[in-house]
C-alpha positions as CSV (number, residue, x, y, z in Angstrom):
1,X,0.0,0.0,0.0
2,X,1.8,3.0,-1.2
3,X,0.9,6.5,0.0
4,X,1.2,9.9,-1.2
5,X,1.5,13.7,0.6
6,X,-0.6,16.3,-0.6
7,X,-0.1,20.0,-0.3
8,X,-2.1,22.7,-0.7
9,X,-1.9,25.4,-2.8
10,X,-3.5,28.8,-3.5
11,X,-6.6,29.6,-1.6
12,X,-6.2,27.8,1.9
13,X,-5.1,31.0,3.7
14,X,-7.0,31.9,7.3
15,X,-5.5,33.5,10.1
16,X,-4.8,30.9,12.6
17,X,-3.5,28.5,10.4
18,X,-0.9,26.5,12.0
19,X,-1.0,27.5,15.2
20,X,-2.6,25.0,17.0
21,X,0.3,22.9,15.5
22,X,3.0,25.4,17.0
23,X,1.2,25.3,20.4
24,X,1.1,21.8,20.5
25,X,4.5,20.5,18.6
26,X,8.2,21.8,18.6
27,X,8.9,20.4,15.2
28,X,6.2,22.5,14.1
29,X,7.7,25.2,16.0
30,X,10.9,25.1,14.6
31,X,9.6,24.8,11.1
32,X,8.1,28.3,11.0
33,X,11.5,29.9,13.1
34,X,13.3,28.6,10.5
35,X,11.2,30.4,7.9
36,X,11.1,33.5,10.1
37,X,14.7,33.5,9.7
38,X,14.6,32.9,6.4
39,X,12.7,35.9,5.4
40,X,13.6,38.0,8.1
41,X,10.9,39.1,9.4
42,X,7.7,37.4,11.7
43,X,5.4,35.6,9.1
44,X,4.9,33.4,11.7
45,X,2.7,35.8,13.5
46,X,0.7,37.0,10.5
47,X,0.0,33.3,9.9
48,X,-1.1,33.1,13.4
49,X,-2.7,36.3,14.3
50,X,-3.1,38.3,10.4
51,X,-4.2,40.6,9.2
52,X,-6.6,38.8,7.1
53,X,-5.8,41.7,4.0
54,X,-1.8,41.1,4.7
55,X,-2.4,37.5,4.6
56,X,-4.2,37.5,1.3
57,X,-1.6,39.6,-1.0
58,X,0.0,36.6,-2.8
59,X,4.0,37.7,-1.9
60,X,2.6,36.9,1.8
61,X,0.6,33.8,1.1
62,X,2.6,31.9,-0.9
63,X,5.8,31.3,2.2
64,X,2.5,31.5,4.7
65,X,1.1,28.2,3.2
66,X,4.5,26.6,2.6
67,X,5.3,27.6,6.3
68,X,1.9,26.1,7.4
69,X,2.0,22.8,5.1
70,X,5.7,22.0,6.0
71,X,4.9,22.2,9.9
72,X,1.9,19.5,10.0
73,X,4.9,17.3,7.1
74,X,7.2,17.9,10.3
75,X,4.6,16.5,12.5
76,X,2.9,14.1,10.7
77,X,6.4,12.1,9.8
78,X,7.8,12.4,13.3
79,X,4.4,9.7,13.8
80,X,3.5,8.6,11.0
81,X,4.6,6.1,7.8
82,X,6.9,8.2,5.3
83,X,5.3,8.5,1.8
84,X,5.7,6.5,-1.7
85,X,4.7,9.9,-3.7
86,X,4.5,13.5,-3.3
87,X,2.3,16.3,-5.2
88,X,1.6,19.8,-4.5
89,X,-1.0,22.2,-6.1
90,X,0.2,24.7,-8.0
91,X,2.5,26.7,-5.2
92,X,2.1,23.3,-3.3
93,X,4.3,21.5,-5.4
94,X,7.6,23.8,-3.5
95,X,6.4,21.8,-0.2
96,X,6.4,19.2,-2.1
97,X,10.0,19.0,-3.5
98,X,11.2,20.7,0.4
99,X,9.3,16.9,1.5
100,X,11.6,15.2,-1.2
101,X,15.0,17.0,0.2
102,X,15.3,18.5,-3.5
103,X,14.7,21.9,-2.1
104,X,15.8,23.3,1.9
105,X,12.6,24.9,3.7
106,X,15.0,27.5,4.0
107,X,15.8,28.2,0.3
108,X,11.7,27.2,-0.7
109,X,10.4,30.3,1.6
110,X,12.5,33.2,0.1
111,X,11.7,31.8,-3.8
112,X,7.9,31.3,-2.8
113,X,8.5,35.0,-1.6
114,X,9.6,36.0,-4.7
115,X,7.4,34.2,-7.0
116,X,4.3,35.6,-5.2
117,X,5.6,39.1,-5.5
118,X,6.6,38.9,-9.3
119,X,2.8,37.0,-10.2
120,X,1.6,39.9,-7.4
121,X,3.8,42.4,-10.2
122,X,2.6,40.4,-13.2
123,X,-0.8,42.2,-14.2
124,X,-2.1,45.7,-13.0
125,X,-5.2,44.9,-10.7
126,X,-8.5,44.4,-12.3
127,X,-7.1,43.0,-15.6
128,X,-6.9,39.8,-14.7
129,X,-9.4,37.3,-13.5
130,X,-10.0,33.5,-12.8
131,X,-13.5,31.3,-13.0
132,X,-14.5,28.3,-11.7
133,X,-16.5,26.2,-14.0
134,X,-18.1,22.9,-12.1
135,X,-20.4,20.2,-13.9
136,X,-18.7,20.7,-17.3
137,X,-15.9,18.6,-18.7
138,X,-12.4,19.8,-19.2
139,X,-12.3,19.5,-23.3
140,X,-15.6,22.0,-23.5
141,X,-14.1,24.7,-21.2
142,X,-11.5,24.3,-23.2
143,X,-13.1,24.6,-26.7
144,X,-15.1,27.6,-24.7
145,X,-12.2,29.2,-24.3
146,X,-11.0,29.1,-27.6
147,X,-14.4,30.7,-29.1
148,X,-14.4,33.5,-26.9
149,X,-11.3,34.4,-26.3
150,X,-10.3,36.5,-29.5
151,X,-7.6,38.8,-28.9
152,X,-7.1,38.7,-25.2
153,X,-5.9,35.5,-22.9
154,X,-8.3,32.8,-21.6
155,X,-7.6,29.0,-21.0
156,X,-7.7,26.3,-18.7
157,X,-5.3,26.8,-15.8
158,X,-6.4,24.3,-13.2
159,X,-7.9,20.5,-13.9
160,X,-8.8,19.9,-10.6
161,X,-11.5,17.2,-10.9
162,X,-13.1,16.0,-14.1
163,X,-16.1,18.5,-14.0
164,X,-14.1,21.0,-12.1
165,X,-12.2,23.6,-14.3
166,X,-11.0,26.8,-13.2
167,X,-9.6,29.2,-16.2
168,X,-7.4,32.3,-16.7
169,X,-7.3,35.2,-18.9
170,X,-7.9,38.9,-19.2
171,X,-10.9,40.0,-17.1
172,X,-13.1,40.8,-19.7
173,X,-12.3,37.3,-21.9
174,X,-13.3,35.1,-18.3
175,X,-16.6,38.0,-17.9
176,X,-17.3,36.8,-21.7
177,X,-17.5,33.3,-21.4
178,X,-19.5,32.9,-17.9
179,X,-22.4,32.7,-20.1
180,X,-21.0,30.3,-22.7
181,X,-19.9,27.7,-20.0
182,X,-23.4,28.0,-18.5
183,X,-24.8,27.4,-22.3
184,X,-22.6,24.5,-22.5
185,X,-24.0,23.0,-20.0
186,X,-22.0,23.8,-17.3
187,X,-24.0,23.6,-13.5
188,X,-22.4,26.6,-11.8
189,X,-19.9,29.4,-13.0
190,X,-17.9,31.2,-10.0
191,X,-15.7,34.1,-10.4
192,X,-12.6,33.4,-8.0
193,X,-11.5,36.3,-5.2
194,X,-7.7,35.7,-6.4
195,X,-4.9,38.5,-6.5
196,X,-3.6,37.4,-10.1
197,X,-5.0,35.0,-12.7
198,X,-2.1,32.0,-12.1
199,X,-1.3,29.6,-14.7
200,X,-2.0,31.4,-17.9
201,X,0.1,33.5,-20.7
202,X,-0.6,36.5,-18.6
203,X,2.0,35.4,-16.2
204,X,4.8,34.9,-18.9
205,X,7.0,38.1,-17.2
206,X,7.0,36.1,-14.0
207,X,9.4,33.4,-15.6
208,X,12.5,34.8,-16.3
209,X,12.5,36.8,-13.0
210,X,11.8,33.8,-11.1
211,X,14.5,31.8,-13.2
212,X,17.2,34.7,-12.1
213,X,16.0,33.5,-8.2
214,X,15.6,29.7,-9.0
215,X,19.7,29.8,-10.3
216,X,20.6,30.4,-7.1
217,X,19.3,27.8,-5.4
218,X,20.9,24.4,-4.1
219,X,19.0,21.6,-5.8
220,X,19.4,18.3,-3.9
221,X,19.0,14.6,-4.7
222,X,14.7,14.5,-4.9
223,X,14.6,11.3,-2.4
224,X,11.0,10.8,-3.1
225,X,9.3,11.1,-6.4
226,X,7.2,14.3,-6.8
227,X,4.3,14.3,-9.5
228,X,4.7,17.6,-11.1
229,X,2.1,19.8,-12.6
230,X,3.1,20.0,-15.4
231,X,4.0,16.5,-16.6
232,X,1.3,14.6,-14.3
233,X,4.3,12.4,-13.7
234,X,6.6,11.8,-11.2
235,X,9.9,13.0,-10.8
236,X,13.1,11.7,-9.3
237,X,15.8,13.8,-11.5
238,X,17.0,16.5,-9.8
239,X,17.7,18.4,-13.1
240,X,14.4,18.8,-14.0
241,X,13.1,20.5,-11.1
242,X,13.7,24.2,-11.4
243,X,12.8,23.8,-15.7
244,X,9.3,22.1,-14.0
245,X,8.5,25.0,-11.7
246,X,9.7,27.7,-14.7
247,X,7.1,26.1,-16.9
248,X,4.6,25.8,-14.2
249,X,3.8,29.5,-13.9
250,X,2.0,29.7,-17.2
251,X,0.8,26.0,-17.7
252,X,-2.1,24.5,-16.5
253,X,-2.0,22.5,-13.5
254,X,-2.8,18.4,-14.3
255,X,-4.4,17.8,-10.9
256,X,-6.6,15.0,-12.2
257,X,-3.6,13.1,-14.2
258,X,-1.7,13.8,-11.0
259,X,-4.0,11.9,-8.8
260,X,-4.5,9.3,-11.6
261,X,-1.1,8.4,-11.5
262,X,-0.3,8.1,-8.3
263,X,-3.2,6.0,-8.0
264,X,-2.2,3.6,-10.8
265,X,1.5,3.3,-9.5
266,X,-0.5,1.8,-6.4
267,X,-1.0,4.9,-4.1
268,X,-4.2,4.1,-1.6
269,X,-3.7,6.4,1.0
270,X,-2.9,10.4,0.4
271,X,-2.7,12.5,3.1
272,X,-3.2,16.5,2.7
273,X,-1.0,18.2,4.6
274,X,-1.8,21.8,5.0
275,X,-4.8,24.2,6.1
276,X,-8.1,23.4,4.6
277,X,-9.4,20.7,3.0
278,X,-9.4,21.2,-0.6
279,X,-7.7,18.7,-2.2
280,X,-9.4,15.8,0.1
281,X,-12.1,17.0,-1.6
282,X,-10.5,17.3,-5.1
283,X,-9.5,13.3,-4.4
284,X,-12.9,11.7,-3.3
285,X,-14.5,13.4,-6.9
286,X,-11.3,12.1,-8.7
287,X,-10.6,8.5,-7.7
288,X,-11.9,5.9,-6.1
289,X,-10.4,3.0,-3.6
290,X,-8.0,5.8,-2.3
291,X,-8.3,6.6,1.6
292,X,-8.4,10.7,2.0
293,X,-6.6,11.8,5.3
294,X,-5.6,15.5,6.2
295,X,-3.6,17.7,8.9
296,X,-4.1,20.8,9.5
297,X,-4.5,20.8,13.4
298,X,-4.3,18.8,16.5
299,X,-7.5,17.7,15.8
300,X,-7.1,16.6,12.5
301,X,-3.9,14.8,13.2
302,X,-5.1,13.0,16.2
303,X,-7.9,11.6,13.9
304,X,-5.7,10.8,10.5
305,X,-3.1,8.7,12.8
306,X,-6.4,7.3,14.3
307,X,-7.2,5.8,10.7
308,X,-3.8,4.8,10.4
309,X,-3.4,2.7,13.4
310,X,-6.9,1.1,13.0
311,X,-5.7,0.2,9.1
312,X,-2.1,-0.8,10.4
């Protein structure tokens, strides 16, 4: 029985995450000191206490939720079985590869720093927008998006479950094709409260500012597989990690391919590590025959190594 770590991406973020865990466990303690450090300054305590608005600019979020998801991976491990496979969501896939050893926490926090402030950088507020489009299948949102798009940017950025598509673009292209979705046959349309529109053309002038950080970066031996985004496959070469998270910024993520694959190389346990529950939820409408666990608090901890025990 193989299982695989999950963590969270964009969209998790509440004041208070973690802090039951750093109340409760020094390795989670330890792992948001060392990220302190690492940025110089107390994220820790905007994590813990906010602002909510500080919190929710995206050069904040993205080292908050690495900070957060790498605490309960401290935690959980200290008790729990280690992991056949890794995957992350979008910025989830830097815990990832910091769970792997291919990346130091350290290192992670200040590029996760700087990515969020370059995609933060990326597109002057109000121009860009994202949409959730739920009880459609992928291939129409996509052909949707082609129709309407015209001269401005619109596509698929995350396949998150097989009737859950959330696209990219230029404001006005996403405001144009609400309707269509909804014509198509789609159940629900929601325009997202996001700070950029991730994974799409109209982050292309992150990439070459994040590659200048990337550069300088240690790359370590990736000790357990990580199922990239972008490939929906997993990844042992340490090479290929920094030209994987380059290429991640404007492609779509493969959550559903991710999960399928794991699942076929005989993954039947994947734990979420992180605040929220999103991607349990992602899992049970993706596959089936896979146990869903997450950790995002004592409470949710005591019950996932609950399961585990009872399971063996």
């Amino acid at each position: 029985m193989g299982t695989a770590f999950l963590f969270p991406g964009q969209g998790s973020q509440v004041v208070g995450m973690g802090q039951s865990l750093a109340d409760a466990f020094p390795e989670a303690r330890a792992v948001f000191a060392s990220v302190d450090d690492a940025l110089s300054e107390r994220l820790s305590m905007q994590c813990f206490q906010g602002p909510a608005e500080a919190l929710s600019l995206t050069a904040n979020t993205q080292p908050a939720l690495l900070a957060v998801s790498m605490a309960a991976h401290a935690v959980w491990c200290a008790r729990a079985p280690a992991p056949s496979h890794l995957a992350g969501h979008s910025l989830g896939e830097y815990s990832a590869l910091v769970a792997s050893g291919a990346l130091g926490l350290a290192d992670a926090a200040r590029a996760v720093r700087s990515r969020g402030l370059f995609m933060q950088e990326a597109v002057p507020t109000g121009e860009g927008a994202m949409a959730a489009v739920l009880g459609l299948d992928s291939a129409s949102v996509a052909r949707v998006c082609r129709e309407v798009a015209g001269d401005d940017v619109l596509s698929p950025a995350n396949f998150n479950t097989p009737e859950q598509t959330v696209v990219a673009g230029h404001t006005r292209a996403v405001e144009r094709a609400m309707p269509r979705f909804k014509e198509a046959g789609a159940k629900r349309v929601v325009l997202l409260n996001v700070s950029a529109p991730f994974h799409c053309a109209l982050m292309a002038k992150v990439v070459p500012r994040l590659r200048m950080v990337l550069e300088t970066v240690r790359v370590n031996e990736v000790r357990v597989p990580v199922v990239s985004n972008v490939e929906a496959k997993a990844n042992s070469d340490r090479s290929r990690v920094v030209p994987l998270l380059l290429e991640q910024v404007t492609a779509p993520v493969r959550w559903v391919e991710c999960l399928q694959a794991m699942a076929a190389a005989g993954v039947t346990r994947m734990v979420e590590l992180g605040p929220g529950r999103v991607l349990s939820g992602l899992v049970r409408s993706t596959t089936r025959d896979v146990e869903v666990l997450n950790v995002e608090d004592v409470a949710s901890l005591e019950k996932a190594l609950a399961a585990v025990q009872a399971k063996g």
